[in-house]
Wavefront OBJ file of the C-alpha trace (Angstrom):
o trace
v -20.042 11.269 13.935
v -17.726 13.127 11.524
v -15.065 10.693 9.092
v -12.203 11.600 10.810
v -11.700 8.662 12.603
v -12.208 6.710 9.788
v -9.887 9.079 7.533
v -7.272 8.554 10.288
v -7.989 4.111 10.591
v -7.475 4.774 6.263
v -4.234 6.733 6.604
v -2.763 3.789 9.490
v -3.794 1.404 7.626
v -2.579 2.255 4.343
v 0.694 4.406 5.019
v 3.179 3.769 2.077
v 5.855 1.225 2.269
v 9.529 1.785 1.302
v 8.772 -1.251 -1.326
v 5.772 0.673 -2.434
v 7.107 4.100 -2.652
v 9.955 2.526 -4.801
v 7.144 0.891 -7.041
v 5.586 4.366 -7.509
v 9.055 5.678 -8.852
v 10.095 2.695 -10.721
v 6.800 3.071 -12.696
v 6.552 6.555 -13.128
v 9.785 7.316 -13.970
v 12.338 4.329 -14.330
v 10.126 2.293 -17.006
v 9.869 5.240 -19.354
v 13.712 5.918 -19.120
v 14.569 2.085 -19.724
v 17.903 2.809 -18.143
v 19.607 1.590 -15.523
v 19.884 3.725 -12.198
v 22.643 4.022 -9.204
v 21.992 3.508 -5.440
v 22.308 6.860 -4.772
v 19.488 7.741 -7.414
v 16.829 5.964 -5.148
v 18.593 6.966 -1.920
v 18.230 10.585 -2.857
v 14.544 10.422 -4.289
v 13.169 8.157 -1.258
v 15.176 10.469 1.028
v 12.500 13.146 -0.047
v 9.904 10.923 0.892
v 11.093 10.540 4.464
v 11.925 6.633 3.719
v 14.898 5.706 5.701
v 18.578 4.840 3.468
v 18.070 0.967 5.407
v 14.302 0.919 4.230
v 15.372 1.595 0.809
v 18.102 -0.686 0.739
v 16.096 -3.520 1.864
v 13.123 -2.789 -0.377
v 15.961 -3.096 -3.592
v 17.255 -5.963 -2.335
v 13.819 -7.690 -2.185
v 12.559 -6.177 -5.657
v 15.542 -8.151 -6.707
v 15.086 -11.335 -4.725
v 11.361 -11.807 -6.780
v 12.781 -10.987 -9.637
v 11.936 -7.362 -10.727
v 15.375 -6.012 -10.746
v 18.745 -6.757 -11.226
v 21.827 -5.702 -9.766
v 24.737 -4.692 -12.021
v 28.243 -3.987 -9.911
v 30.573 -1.052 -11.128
v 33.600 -1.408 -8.529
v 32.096 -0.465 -5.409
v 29.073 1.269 -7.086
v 25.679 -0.836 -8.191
v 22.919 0.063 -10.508
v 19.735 -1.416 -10.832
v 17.985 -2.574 -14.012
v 14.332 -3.772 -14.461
v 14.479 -7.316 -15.687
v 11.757 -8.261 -18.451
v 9.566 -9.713 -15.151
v 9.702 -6.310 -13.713
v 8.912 -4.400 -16.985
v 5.890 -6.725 -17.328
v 5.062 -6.522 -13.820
v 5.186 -1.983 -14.049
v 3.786 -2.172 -17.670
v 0.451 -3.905 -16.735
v 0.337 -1.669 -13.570
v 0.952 1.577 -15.441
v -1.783 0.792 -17.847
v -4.085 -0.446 -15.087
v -3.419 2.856 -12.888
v -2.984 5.489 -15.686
v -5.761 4.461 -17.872
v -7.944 4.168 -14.700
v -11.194 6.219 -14.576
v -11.791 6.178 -18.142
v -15.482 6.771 -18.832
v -17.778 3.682 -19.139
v -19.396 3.139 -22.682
v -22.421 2.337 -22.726
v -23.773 -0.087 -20.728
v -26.113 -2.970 -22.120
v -26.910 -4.331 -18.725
v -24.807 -7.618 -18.809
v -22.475 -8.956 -15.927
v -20.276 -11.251 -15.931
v -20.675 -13.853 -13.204
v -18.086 -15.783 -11.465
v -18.756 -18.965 -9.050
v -15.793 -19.525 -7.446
v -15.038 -21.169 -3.507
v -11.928 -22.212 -1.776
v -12.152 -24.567 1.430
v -12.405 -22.475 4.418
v -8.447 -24.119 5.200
v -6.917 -22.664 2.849
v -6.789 -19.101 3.893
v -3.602 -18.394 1.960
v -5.295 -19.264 -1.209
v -8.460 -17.650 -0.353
v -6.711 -14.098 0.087
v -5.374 -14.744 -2.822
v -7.842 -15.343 -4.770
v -10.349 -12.535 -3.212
v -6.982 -10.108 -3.850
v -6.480 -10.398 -7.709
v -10.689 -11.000 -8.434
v -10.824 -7.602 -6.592
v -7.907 -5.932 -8.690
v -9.749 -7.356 -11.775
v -12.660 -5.296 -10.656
v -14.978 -8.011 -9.335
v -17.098 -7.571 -6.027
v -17.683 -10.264 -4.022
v -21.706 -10.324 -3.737
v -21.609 -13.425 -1.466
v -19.532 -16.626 -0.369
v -18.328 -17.998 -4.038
v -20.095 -15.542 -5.851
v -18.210 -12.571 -8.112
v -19.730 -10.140 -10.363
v -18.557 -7.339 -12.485
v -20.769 -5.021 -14.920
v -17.654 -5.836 -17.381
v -18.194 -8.958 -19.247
v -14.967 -8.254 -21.245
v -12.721 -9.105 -18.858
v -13.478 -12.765 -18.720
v -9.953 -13.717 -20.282
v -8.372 -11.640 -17.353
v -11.019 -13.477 -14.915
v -10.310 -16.907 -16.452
v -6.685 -16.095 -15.859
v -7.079 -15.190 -12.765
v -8.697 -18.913 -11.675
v -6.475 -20.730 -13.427
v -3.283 -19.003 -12.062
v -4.974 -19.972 -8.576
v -5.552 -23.382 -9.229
v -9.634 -23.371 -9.127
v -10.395 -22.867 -13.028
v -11.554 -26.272 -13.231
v -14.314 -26.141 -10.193
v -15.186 -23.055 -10.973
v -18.101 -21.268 -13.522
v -17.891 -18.123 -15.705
v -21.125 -16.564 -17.662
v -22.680 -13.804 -18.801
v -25.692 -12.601 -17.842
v -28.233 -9.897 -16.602
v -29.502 -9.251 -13.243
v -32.969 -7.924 -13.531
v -33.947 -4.635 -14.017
v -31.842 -1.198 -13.190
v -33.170 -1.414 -9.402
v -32.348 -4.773 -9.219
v -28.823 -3.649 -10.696
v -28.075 -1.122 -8.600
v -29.090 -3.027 -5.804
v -26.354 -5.740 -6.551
v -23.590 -3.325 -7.100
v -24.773 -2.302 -3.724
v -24.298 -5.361 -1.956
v -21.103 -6.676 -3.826
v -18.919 -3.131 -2.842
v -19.185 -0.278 -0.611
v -19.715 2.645 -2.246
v -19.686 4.860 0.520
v -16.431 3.460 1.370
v -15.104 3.941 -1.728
v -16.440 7.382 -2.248
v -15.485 8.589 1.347
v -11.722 7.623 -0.084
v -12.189 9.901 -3.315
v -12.906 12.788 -0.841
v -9.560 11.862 1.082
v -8.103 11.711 -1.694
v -9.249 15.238 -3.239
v -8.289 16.742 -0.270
v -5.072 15.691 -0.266
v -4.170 16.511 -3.682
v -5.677 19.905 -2.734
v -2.794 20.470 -0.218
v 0.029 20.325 -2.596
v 1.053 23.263 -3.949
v 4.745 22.279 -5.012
v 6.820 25.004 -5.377
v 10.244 23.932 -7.155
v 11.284 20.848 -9.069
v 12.318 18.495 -6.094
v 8.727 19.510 -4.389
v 7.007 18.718 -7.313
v 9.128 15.231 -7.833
v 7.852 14.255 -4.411
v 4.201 15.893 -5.264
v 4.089 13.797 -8.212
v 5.262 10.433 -6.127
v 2.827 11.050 -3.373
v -0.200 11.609 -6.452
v 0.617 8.495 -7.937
v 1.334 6.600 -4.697
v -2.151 7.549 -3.478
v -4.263 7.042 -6.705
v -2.643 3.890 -6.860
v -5.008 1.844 -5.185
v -8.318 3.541 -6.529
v -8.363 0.752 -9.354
v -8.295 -1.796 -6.563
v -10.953 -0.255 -4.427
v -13.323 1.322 -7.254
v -14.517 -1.331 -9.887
v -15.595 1.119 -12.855
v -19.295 0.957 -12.315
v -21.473 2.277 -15.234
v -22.840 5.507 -14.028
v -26.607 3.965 -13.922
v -25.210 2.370 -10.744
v -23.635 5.181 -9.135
v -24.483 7.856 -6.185
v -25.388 11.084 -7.594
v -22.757 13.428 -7.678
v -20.190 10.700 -7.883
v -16.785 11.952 -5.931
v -14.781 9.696 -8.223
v -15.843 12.052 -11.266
v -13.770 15.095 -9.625
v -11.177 12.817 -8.206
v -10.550 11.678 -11.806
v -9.995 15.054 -13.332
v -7.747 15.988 -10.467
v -5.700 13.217 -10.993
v -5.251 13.834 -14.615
v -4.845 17.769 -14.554
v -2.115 17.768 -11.670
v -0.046 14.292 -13.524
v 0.026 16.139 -15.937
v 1.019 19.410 -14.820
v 3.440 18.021 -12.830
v 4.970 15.685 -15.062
v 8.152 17.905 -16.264
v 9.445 19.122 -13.158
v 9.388 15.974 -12.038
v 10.758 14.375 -14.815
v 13.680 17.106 -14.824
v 14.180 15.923 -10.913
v 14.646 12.336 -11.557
v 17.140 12.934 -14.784
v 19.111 15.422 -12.429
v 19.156 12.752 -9.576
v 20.270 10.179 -12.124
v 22.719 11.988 -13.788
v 24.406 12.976 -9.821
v 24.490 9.546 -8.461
l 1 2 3 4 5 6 7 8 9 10 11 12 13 14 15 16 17 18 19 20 21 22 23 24 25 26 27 28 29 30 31 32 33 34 35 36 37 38 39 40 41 42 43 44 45 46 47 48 49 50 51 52 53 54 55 56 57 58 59 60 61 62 63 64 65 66 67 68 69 70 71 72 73 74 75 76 77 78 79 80 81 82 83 84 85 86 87 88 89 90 91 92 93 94 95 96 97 98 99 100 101 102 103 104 105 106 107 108 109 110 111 112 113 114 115 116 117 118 119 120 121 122 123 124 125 126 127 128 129 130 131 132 133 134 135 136 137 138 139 140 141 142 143 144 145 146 147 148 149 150 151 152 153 154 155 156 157 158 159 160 161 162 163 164 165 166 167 168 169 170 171 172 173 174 175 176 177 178 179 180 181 182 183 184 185 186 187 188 189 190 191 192 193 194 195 196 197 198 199 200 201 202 203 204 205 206 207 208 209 210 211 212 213 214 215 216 217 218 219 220 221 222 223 224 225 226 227 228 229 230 231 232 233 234 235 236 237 238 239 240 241 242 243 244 245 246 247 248 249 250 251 252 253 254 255 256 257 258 259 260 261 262 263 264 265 266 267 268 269 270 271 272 273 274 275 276 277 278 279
């Protein structure tokens, strides 16, 4: 059985939103700028990305209904300004994506454990919760039980439970789980690593297809790169390299990642400013 059916499940599944696509650009290139930009600016970029003038439209107008942007009216003509919400909200996210894939110091063996449980009835909450643990890099090892191999994020962790209402009922410590076996073994159980790594291979293959050729191509190269590694610090929790699959795929992903963000980073940059400076 070859992975194509699963690359293709991956691809359904995970096919970028208008709202996410303008996420991607907002982060990459209107947070830097810290200036506000026309319609017509995201109209023209998203147009590249084969996201519909209504899509776009609608995914401003809800970035602005939760707060992350504002709309300021010139006549018949609107730009759109991050608010400080939004700049917190892209800030965090930048450093979380960009600084992604960082090699591991070393590791002294310690995890940090997290007993946490929501009543069966409350599915909202539950999703909830299971969504930002597993953005803080936590795998779920079984029903109300969280682990990470980085103890240092237990401020993020604790605010992570309190923000969900469960701080209180739930249990936070530091400890180690046996010997390396024993280790690996866990990491195992608490996140699939052949998921993850099949991903990386997607993902490398991908990125190997893109060969942009002028400075639009490589604005919507540089949107797709981003888009895409996006959710690697959501899927792949940063293990030490003790617990890893030889030959880790998330190694060369990393690299790639780097070399063509920042290869591409002028002549995309260059787009944008010439998209802003039109609309």
């Amino acid at each position: 059985m070859t992975s194509e059916p699963a690359f293709q499940r991956r691809r359904e599944i995970g096919a970028a939103s208008a709202r996410s696509l303008l996420l991607t650009v907002l982060g990459e290139f209107v947070l830097p700028a810290g200036e506000p930009v026309w319609t017509a600016a995201f109209l023209d970029a998203l147009a590249s990305l084969d996201v519909e003038e209504k899509a776009v439209r609608q995914a401003l107008a809800r970035s602005a209904t939760e707060g992350w942007l504002a709309a300021e009216r010139h006549g018949r003509r609107t730009a759109w300004r991050l608010t400080p919400d939004g700049r917190r909200l892209l800030s965090e996210g930048a450093e979380r994506i960009y600084g992604f894939g960082a090699p591991m110091t070393a590791w002294d063996g310690q995890w940090l454990i997290v007993l946490a449980s929501v009543p069966e009835s409350n599915r909202k909450l539950r999703h909830h919760l299971r969504t930002r643990l597993a953005w803080s890099g936590l795998g779920n090892l079984s029903p109300g039980i969280w682990v990470t191999p980085h103890p240092e994020r237990e401020a993020e962790v604790h605010e992570v439970l309190t923000e969900a209402g469960v701080a209180a009922t739930a249990t936070i410590f530091v400890g180690r789980l046996g010997d390396v076996e024993e280790a690996r073994r866990v990491a195992g159980q608490a996140w699939d690593l052949s998921e993850i790594e099949l991903a990386y291979e997607d993902f490398l293959a991908e990125v190997g297809a893109l060969h942009p050729g002028d400075d639009r191509a490589t604005f919507t190269a540089q949107v797709r790169l981003v888009q895409e590694w996006r959710r690697f610090p959501f899927l792949d929790p940063g293990l030490p390299s003790e617990l890893l699959p030889a030959g880790w795929s998330g190694t060369r992903a990393v690299l790639a990642f780097q070399a063509r963000h920042d290869g591409w980073r002028a002549a995309a940059g260059r787009h944008w400013r010439t998209l802003s400076a039109q609309a």
